[in-house]
C-alpha positions in Angstrom: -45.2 80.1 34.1 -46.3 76.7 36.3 -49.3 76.7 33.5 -46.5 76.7 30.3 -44.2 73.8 32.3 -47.3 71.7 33.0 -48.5 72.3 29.3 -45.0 71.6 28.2 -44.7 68.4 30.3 -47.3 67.2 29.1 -46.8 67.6 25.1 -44.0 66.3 25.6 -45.2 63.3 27.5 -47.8 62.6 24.7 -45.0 62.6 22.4 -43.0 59.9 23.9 -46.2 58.1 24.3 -46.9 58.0 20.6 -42.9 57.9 20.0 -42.9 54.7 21.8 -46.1 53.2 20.3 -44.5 53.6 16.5 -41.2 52.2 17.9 -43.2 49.2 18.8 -45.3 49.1 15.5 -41.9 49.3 13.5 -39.8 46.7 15.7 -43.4 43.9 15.6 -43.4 44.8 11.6 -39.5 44.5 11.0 -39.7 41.1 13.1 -42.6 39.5 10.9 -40.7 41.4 7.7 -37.5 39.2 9.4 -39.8 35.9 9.7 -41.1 36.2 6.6 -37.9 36.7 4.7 -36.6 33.5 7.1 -39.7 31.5 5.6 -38.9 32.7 2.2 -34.9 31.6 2.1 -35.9 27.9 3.9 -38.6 27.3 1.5 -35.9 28.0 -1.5 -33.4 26.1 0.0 -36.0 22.6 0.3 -36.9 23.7 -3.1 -33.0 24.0 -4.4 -33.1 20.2 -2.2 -35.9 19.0 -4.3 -34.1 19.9 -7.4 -31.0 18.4 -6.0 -32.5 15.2 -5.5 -34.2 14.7 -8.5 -31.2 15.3 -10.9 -29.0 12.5 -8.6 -32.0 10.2 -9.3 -31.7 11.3 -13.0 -28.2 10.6 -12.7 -28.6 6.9 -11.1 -31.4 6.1 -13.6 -28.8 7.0 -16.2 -26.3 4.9 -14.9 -28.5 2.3 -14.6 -29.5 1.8 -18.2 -26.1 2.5 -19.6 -25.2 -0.6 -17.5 -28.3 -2.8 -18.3 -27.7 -2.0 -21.9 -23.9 -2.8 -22.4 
């Protein structure tokens, strides 16, 4: 009976080992997953800015020779 508890105790032990080793895998992969998708939004929003920028200097050019031309 002290054989099956010890045997027990330590199965279980080993599976809490490895359950906390692929808790620790998943949370390090779900935080890069969440830094990466960070990356991914900031570099679309300085891209949408780009865009942004460009059609107001479009804009200004525009203005401009509608106003050097009348």
């Amino acid at each position: 009976m002290t054989t099956q508890t010890l045997t027990r105790s330590s199965s279980e032990t080993a599976q809490n080992s490895a359950s906390k080793s692929d808790l620790n895998t998943l949370t390090a992969q779900g935080s890069a997953s969440y830094q990466a998708i960070q990356q991914l939004k900031y570099l679309h929003l300085q891209l949408e800015i780009d865009v942004l920028l460009q059609e107001l200097q479009t804009i200004k050019q525009n203005k401009q020779a509608s106003i050097t031309h009348s």
